[in-house]
N, CA, C, O and CB atoms as a CASP TS submission, in Angstrom:
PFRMAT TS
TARGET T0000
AUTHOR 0000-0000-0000
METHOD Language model
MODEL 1
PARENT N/A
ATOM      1  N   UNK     1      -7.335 -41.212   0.399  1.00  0.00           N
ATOM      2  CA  UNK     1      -7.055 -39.795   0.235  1.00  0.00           C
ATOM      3  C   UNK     1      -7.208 -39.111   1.590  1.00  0.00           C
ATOM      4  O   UNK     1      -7.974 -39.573   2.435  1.00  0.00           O
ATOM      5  CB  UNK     1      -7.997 -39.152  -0.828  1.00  0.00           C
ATOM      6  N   UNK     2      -6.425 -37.926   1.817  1.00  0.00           N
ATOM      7  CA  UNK     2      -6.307 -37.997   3.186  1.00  0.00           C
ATOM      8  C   UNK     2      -6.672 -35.962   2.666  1.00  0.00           C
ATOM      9  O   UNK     2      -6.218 -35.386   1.677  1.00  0.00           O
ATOM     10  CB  UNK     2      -4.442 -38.883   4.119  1.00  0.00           C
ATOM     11  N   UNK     3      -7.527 -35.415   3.671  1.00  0.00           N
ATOM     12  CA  UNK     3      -8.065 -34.167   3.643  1.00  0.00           C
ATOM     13  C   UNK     3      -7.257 -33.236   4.818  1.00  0.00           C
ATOM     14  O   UNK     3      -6.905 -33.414   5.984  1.00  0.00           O
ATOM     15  CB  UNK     3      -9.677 -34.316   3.871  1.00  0.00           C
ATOM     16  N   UNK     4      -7.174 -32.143   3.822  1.00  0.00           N
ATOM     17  CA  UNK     4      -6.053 -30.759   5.061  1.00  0.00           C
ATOM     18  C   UNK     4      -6.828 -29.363   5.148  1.00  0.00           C
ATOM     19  O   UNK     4      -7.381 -28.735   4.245  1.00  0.00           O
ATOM     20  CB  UNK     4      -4.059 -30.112   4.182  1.00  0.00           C
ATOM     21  N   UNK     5      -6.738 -29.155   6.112  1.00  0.00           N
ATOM     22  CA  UNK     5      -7.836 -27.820   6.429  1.00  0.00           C
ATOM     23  C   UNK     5      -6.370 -26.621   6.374  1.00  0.00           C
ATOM     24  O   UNK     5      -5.349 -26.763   7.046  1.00  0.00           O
ATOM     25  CB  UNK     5      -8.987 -27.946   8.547  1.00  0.00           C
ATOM     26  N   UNK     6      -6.621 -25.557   5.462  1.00  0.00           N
ATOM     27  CA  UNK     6      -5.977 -24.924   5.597  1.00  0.00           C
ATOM     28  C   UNK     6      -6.032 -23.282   5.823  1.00  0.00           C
ATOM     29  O   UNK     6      -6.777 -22.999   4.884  1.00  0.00           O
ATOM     30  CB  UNK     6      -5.535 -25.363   4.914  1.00  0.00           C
ATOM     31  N   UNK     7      -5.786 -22.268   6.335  1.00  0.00           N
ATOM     32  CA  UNK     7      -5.988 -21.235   6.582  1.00  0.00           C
ATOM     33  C   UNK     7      -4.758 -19.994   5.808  1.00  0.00           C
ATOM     34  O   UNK     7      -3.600 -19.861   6.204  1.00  0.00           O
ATOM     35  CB  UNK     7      -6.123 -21.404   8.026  1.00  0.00           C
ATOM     36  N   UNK     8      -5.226 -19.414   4.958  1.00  0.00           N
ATOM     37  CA  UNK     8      -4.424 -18.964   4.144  1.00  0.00           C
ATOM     38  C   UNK     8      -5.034 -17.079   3.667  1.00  0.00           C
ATOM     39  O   UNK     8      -5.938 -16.879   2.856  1.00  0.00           O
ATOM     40  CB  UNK     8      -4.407 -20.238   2.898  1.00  0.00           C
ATOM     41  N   UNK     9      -4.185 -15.825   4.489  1.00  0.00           N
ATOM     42  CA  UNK     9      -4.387 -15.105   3.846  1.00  0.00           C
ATOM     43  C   UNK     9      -5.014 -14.648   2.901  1.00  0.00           C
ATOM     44  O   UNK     9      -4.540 -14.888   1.791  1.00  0.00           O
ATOM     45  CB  UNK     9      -3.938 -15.067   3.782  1.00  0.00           C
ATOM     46  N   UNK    10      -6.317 -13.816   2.976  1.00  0.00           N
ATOM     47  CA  UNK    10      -6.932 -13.440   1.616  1.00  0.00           C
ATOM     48  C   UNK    10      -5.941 -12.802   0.598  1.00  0.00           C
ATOM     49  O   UNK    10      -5.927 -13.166  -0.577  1.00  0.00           O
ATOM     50  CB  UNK    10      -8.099 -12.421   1.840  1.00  0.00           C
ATOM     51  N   UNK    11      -5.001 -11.712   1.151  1.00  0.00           N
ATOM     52  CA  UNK    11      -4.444 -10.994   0.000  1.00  0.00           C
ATOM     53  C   UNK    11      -3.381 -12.375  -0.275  1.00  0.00           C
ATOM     54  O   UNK    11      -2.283 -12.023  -0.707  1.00  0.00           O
ATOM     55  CB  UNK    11      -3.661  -9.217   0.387  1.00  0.00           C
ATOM     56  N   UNK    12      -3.502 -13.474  -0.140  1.00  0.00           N
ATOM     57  CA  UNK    12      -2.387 -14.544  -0.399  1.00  0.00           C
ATOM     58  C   UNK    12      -3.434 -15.590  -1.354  1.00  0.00           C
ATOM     59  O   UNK    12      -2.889 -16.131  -2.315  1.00  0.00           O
ATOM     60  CB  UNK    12      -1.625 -15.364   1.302  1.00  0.00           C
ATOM     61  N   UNK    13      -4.321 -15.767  -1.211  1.00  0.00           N
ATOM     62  CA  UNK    13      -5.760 -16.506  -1.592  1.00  0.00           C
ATOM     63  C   UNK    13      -5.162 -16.829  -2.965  1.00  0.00           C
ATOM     64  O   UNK    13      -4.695 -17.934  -3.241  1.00  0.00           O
ATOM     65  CB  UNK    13      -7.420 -15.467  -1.594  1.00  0.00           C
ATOM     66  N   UNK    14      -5.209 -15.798  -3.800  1.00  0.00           N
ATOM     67  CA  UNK    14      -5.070 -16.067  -5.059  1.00  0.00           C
ATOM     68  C   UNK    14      -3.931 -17.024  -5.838  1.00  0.00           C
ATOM     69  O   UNK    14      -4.053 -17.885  -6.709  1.00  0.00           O
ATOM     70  CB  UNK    14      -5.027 -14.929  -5.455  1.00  0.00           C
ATOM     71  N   UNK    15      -2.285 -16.257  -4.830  1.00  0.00           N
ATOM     72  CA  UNK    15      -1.199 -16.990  -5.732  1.00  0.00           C
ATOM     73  C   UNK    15      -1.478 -18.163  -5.120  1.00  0.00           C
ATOM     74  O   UNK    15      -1.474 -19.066  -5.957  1.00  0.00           O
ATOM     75  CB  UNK    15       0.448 -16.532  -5.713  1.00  0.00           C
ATOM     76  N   UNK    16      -1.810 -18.693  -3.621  1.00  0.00           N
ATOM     77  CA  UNK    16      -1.582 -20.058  -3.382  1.00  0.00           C
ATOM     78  C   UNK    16      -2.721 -20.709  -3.962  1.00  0.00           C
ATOM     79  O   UNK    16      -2.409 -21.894  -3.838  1.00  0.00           O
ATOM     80  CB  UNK    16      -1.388 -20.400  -1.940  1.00  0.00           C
ATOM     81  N   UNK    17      -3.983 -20.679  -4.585  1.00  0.00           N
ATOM     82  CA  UNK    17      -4.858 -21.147  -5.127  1.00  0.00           C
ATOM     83  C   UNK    17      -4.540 -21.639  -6.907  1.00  0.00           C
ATOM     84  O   UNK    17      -4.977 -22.439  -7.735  1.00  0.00           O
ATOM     85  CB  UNK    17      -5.858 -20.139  -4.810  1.00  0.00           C
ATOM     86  N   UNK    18      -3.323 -20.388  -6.769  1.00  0.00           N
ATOM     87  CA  UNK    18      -2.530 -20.740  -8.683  1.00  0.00           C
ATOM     88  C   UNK    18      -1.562 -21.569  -8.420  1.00  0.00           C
ATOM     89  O   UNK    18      -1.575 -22.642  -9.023  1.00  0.00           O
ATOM     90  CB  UNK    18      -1.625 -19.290  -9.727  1.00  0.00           C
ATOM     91  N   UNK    19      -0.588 -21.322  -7.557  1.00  0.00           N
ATOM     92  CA  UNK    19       0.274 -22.178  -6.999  1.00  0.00           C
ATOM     93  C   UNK    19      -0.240 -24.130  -6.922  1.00  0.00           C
ATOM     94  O   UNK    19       0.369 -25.178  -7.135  1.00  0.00           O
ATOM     95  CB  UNK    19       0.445 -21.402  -5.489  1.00  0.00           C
ATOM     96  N   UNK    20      -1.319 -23.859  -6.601  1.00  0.00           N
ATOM     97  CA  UNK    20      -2.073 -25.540  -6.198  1.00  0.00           C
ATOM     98  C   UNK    20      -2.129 -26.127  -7.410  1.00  0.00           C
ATOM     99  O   UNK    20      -1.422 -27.076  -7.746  1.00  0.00           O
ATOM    100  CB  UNK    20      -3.798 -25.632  -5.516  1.00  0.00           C
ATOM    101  N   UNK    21      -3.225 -25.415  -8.315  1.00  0.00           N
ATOM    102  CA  UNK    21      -3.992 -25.528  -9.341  1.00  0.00           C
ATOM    103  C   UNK    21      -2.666 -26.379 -10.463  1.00  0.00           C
ATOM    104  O   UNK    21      -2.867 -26.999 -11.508  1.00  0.00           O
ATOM    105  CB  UNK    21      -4.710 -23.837  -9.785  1.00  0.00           C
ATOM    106  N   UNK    22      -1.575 -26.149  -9.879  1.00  0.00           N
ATOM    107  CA  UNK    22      -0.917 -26.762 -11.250  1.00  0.00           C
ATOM    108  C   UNK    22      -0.036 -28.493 -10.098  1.00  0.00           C
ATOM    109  O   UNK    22       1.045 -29.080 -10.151  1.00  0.00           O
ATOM    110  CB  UNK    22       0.773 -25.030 -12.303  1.00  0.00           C
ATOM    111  N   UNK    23      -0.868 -28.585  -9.538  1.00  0.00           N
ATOM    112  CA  UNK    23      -0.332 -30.053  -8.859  1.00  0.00           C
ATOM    113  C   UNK    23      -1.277 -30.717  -9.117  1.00  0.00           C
ATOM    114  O   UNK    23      -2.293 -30.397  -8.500  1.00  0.00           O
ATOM    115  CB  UNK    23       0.002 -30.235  -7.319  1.00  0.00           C
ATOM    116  N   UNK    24      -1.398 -31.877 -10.080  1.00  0.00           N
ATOM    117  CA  UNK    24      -1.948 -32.902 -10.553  1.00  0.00           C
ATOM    118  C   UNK    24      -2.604 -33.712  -9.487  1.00  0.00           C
ATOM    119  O   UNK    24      -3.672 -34.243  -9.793  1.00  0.00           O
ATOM    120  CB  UNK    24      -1.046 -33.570 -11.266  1.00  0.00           C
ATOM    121  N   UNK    25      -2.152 -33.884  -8.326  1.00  0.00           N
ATOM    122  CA  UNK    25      -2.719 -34.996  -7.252  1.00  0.00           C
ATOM    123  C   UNK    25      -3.441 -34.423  -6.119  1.00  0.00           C
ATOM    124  O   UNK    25      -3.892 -34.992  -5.125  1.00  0.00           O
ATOM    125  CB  UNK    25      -1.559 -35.859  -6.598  1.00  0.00           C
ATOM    126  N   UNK    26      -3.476 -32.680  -6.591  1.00  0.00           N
ATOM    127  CA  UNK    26      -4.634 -32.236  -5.144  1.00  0.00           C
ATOM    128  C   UNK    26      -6.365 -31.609  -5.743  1.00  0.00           C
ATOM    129  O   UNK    26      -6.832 -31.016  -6.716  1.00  0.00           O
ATOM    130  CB  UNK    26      -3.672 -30.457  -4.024  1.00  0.00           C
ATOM    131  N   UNK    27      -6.690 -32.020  -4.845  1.00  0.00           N
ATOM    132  CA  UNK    27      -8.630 -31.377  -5.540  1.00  0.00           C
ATOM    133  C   UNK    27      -8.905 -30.345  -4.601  1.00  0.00           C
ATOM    134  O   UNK    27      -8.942 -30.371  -3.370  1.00  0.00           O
ATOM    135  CB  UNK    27     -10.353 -32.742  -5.379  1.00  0.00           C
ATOM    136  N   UNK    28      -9.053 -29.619  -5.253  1.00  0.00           N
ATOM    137  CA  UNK    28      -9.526 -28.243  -4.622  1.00  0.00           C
ATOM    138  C   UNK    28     -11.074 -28.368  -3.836  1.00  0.00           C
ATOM    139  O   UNK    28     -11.755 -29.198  -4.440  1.00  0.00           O
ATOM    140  CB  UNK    28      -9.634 -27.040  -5.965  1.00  0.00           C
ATOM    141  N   UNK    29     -11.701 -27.855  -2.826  1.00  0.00           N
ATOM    142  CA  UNK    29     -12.970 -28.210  -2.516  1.00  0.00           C
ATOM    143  C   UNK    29     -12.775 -26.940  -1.247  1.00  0.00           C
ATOM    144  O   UNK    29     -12.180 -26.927  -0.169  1.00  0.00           O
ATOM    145  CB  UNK    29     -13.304 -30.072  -2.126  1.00  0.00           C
ATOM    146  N   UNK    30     -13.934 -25.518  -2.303  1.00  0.00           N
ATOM    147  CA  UNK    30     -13.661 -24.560  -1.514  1.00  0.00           C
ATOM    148  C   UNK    30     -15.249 -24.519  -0.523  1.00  0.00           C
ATOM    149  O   UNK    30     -16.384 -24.856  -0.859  1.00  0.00           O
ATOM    150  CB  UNK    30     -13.182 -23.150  -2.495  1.00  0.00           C
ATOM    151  N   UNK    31     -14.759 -23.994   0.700  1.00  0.00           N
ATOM    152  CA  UNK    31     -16.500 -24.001   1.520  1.00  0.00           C
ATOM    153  C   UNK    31     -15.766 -22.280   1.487  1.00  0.00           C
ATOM    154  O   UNK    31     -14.626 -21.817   1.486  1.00  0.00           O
ATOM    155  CB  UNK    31     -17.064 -25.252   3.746  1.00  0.00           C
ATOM    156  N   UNK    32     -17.319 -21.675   1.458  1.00  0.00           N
ATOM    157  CA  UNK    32     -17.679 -20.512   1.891  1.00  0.00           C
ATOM    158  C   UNK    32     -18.133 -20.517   3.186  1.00  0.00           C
ATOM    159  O   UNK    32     -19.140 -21.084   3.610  1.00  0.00           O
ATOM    160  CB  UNK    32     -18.516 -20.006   1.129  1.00  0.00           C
ATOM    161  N   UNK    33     -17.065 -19.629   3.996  1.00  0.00           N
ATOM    162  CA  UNK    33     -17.879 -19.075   5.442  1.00  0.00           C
ATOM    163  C   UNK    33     -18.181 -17.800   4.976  1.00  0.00           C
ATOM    164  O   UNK    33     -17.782 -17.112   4.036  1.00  0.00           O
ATOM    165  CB  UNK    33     -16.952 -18.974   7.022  1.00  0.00           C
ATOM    166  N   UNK    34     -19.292 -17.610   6.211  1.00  0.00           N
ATOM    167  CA  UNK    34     -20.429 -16.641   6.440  1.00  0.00           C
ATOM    168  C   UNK    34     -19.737 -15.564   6.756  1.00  0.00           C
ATOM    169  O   UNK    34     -20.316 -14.614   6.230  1.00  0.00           O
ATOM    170  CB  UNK    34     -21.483 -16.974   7.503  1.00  0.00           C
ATOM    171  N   UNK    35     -18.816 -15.209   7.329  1.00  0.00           N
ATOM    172  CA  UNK    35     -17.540 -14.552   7.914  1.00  0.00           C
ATOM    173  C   UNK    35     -17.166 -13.056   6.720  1.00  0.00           C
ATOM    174  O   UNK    35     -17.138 -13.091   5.490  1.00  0.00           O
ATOM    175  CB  UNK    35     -16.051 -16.003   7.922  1.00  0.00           C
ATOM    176  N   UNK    36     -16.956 -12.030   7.511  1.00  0.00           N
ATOM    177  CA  UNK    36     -16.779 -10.968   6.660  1.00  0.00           C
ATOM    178  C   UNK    36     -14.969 -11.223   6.635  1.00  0.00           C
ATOM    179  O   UNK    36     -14.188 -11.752   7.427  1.00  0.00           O
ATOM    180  CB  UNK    36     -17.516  -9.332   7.335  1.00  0.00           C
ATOM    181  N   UNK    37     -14.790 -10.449   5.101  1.00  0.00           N
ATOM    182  CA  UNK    37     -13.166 -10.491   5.113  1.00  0.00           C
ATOM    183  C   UNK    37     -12.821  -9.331   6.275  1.00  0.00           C
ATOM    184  O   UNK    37     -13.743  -8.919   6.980  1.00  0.00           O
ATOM    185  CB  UNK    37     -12.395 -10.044   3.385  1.00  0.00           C
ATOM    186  N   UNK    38     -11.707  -8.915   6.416  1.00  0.00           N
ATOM    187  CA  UNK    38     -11.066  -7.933   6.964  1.00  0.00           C
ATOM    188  C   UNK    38     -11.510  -6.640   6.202  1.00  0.00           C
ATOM    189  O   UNK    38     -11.876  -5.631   6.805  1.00  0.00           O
ATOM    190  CB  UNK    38      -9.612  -8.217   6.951  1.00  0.00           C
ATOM    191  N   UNK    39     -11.469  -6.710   5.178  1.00  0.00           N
ATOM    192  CA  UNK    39     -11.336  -5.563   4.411  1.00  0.00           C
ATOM    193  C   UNK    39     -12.536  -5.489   4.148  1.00  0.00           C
ATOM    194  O   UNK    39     -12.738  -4.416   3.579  1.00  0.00           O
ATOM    195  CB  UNK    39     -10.468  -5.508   3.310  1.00  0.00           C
ATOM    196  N   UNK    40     -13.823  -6.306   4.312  1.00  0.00           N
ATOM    197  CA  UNK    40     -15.323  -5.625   4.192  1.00  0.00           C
ATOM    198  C   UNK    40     -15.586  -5.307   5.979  1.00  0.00           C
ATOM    199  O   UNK    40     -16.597  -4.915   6.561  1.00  0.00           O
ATOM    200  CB  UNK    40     -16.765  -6.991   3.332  1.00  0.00           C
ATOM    201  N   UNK    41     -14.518  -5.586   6.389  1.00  0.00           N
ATOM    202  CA  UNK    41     -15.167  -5.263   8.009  1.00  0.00           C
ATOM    203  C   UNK    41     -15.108  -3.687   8.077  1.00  0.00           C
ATOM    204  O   UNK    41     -15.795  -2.816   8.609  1.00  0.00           O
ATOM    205  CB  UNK    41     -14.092  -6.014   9.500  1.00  0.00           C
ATOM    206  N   UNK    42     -13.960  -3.719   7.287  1.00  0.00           N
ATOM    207  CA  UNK    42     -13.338  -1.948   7.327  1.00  0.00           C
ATOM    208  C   UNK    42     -14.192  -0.879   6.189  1.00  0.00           C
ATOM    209  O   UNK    42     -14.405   0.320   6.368  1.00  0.00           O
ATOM    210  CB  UNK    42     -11.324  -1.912   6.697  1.00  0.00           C
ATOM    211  N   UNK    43     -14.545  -1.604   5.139  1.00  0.00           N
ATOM    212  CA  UNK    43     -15.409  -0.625   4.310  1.00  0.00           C
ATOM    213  C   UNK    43     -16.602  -1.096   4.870  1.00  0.00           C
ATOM    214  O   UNK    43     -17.446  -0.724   4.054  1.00  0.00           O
ATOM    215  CB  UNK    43     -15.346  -0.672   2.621  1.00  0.00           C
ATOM    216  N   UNK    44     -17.074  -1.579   5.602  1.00  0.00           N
ATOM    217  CA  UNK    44     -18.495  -1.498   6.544  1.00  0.00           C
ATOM    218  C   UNK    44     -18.576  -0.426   7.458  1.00  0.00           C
ATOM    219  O   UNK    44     -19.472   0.365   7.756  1.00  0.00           O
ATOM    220  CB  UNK    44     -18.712  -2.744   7.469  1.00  0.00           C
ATOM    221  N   UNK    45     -17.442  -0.596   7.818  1.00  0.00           N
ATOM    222  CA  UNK    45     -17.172   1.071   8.922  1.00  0.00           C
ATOM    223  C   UNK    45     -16.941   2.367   8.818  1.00  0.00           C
ATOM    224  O   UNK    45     -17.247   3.315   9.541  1.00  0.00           O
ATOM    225  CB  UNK    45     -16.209   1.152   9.626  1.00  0.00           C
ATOM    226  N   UNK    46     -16.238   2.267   7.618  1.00  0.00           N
ATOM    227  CA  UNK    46     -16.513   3.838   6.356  1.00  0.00           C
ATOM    228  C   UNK    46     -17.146   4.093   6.166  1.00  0.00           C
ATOM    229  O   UNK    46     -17.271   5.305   5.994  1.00  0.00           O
ATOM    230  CB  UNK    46     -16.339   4.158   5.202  1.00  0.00           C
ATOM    231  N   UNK    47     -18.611   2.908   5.934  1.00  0.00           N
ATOM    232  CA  UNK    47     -19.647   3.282   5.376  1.00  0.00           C
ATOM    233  C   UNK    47     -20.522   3.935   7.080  1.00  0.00           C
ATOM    234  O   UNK    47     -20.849   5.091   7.348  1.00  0.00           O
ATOM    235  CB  UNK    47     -20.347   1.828   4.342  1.00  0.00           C
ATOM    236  N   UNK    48     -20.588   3.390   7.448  1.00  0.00           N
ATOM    237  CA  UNK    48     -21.052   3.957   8.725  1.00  0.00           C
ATOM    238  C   UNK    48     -20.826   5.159   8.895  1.00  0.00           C
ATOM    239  O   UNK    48     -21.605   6.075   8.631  1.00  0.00           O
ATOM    240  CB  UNK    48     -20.600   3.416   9.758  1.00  0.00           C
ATOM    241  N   UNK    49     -19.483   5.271   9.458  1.00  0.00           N
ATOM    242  CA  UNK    49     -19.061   6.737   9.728  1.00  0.00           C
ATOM    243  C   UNK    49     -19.471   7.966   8.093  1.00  0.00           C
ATOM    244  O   UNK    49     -19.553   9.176   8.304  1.00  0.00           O
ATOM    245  CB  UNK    49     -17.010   6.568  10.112  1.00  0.00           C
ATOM    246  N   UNK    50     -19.639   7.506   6.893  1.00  0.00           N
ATOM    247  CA  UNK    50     -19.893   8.504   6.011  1.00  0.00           C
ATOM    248  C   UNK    50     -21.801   8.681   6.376  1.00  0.00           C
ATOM    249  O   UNK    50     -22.516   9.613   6.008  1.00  0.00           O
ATOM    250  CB  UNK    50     -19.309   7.942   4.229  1.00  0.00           C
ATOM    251  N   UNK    51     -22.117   7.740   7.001  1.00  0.00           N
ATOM    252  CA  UNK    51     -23.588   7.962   6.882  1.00  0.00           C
ATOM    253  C   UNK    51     -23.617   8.746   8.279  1.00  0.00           C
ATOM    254  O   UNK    51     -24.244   9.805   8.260  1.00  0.00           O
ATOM    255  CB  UNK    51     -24.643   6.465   6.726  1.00  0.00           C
ATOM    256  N   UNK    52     -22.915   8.299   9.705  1.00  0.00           N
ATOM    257  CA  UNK    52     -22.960   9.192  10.851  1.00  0.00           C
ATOM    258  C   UNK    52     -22.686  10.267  10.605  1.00  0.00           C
ATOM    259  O   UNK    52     -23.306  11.044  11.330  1.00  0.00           O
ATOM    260  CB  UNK    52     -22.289   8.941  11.805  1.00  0.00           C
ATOM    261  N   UNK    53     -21.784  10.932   9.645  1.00  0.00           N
ATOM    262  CA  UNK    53     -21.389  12.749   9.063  1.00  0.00           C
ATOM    263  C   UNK    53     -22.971  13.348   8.595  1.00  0.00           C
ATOM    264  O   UNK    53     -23.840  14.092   9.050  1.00  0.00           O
ATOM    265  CB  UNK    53     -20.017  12.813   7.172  1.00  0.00           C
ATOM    266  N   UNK    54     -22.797  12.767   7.761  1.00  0.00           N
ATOM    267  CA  UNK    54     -24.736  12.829   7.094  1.00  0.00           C
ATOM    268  C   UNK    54     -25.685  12.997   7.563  1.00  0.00           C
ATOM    269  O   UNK    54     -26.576  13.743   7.157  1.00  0.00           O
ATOM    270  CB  UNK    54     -25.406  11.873   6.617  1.00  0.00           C
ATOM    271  N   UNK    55     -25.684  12.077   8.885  1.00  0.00           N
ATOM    272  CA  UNK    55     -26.785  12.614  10.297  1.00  0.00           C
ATOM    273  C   UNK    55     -26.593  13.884  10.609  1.00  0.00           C
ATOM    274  O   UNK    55     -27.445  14.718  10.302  1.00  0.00           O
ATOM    275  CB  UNK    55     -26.567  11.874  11.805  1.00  0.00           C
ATOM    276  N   UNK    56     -25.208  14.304  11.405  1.00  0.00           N
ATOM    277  CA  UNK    56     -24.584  14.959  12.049  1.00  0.00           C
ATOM    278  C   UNK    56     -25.096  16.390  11.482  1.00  0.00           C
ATOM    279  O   UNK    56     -25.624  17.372  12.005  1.00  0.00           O
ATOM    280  CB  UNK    56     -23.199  14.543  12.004  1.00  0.00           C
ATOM    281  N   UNK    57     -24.582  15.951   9.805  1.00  0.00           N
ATOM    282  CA  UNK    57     -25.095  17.480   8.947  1.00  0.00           C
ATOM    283  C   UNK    57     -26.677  18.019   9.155  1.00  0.00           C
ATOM    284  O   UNK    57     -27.159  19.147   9.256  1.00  0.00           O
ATOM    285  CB  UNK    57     -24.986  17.204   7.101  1.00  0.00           C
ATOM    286  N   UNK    58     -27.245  16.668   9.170  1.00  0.00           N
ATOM    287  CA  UNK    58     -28.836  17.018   8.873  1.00  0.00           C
ATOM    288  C   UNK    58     -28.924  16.651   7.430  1.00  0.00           C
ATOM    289  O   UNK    58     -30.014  16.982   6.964  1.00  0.00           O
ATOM    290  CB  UNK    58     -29.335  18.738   9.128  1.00  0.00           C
ATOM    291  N   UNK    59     -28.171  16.106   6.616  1.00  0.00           N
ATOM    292  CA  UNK    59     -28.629  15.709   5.204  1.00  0.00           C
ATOM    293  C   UNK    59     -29.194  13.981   4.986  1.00  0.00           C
ATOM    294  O   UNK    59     -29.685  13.400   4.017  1.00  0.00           O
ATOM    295  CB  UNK    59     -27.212  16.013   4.190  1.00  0.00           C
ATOM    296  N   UNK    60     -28.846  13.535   6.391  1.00  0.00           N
ATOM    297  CA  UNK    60     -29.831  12.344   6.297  1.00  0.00           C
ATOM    298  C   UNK    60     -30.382  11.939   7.524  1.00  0.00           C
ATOM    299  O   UNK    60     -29.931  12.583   8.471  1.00  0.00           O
ATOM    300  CB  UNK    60     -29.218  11.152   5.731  1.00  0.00           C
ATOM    301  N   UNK    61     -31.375  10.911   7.875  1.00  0.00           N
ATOM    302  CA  UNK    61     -32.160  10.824   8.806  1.00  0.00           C
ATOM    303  C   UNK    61     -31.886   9.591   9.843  1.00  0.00           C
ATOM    304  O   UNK    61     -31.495   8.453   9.582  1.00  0.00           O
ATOM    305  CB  UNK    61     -33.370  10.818   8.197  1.00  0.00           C
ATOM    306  N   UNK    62     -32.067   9.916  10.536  1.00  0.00           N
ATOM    307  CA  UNK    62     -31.536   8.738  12.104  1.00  0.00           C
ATOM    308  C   UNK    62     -32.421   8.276  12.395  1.00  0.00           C
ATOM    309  O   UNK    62     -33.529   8.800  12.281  1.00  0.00           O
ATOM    310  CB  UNK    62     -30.980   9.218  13.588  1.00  0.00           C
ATOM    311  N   UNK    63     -32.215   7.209  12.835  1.00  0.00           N
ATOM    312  CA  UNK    63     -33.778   6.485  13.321  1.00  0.00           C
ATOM    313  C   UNK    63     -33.358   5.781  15.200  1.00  0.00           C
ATOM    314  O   UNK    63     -32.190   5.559  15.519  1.00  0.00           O
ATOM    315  CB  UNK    63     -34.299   4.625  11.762  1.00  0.00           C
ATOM    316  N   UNK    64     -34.418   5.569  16.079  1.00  0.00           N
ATOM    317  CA  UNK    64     -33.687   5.657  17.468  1.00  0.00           C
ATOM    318  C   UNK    64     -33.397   4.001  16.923  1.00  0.00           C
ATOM    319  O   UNK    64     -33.582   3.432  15.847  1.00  0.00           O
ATOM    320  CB  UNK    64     -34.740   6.135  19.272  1.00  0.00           C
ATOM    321  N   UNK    65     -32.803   3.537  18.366  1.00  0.00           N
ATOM    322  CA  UNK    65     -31.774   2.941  18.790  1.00  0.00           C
ATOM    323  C   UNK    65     -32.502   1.950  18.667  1.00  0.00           C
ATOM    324  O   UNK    65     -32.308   1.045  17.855  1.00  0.00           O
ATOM    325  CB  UNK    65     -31.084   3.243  19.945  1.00  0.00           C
ATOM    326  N   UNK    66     -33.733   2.040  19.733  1.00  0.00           N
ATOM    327  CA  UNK    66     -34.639   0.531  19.831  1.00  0.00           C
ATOM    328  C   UNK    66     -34.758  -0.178  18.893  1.00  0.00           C
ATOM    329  O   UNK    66     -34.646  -1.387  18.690  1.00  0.00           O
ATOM    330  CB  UNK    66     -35.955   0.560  20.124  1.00  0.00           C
ATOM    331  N   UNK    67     -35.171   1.294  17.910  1.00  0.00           N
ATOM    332  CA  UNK    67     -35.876   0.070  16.405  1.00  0.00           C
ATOM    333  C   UNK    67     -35.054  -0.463  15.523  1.00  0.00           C
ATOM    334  O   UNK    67     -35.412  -1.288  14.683  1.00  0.00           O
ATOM    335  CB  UNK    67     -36.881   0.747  15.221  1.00  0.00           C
ATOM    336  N   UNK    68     -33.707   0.042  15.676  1.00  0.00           N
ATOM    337  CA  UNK    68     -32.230  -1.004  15.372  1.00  0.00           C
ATOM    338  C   UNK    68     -32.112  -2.221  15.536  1.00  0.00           C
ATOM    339  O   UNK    68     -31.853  -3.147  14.767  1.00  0.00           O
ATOM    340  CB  UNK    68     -31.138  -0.778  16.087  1.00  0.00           C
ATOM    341  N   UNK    69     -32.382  -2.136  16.901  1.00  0.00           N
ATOM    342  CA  UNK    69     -32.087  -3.079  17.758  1.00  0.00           C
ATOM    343  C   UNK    69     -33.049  -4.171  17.734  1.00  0.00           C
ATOM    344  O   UNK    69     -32.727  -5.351  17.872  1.00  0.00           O
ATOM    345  CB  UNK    69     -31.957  -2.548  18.974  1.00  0.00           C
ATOM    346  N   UNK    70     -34.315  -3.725  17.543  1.00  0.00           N
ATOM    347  CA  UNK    70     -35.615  -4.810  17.153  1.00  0.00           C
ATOM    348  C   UNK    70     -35.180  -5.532  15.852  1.00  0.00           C
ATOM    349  O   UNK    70     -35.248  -6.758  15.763  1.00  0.00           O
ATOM    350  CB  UNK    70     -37.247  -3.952  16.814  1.00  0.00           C
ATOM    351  N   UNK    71     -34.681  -4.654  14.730  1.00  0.00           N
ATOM    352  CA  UNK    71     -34.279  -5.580  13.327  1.00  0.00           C
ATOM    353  C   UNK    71     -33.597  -6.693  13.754  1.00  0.00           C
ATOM    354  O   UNK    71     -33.880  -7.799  13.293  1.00  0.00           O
ATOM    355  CB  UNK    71     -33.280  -4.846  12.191  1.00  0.00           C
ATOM    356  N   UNK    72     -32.449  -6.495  14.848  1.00  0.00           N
ATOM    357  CA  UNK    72     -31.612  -7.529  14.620  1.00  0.00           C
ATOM    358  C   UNK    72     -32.290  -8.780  15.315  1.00  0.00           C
ATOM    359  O   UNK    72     -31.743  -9.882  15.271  1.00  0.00           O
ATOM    360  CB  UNK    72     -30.185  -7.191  15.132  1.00  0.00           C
TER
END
């Protein structure tokens, strides 16, 4: 049996995963990467910028830079 690494569109993920699923001679064997999609990269950054407005207003609280920077 011979193994294929393939790279395939998330918004495509699904039909080619239905598409497979009905070929008798392939085995599916999914790995999870650690890797954000595209589209949580972008509602990660919405979320940011709705919490930087929030500072900005004074309706929520900032914390400095360093101690950011120590979490990571």
């Amino acid at each position: 049996m011979t193994t294929i690494t393939l790279e395939v569109q998330d918004k495509k993920l699904k039909f080619f995963k239905d598409l497979i699923k009905h070929l008798s001679f392939v085995k599916i064997k999914e790995e999870h990467l650690d890797e954000d999609t595209d589209e949580q990269v972008i509602e990660n950054i919405r979320q940011a910028i709705k919490e930087m407005r929030l500072v900005e207003q004074g309706k929520a609280k900032s914390r400095p830079a360093r101690e950011f920077l120590d979490e990571l």
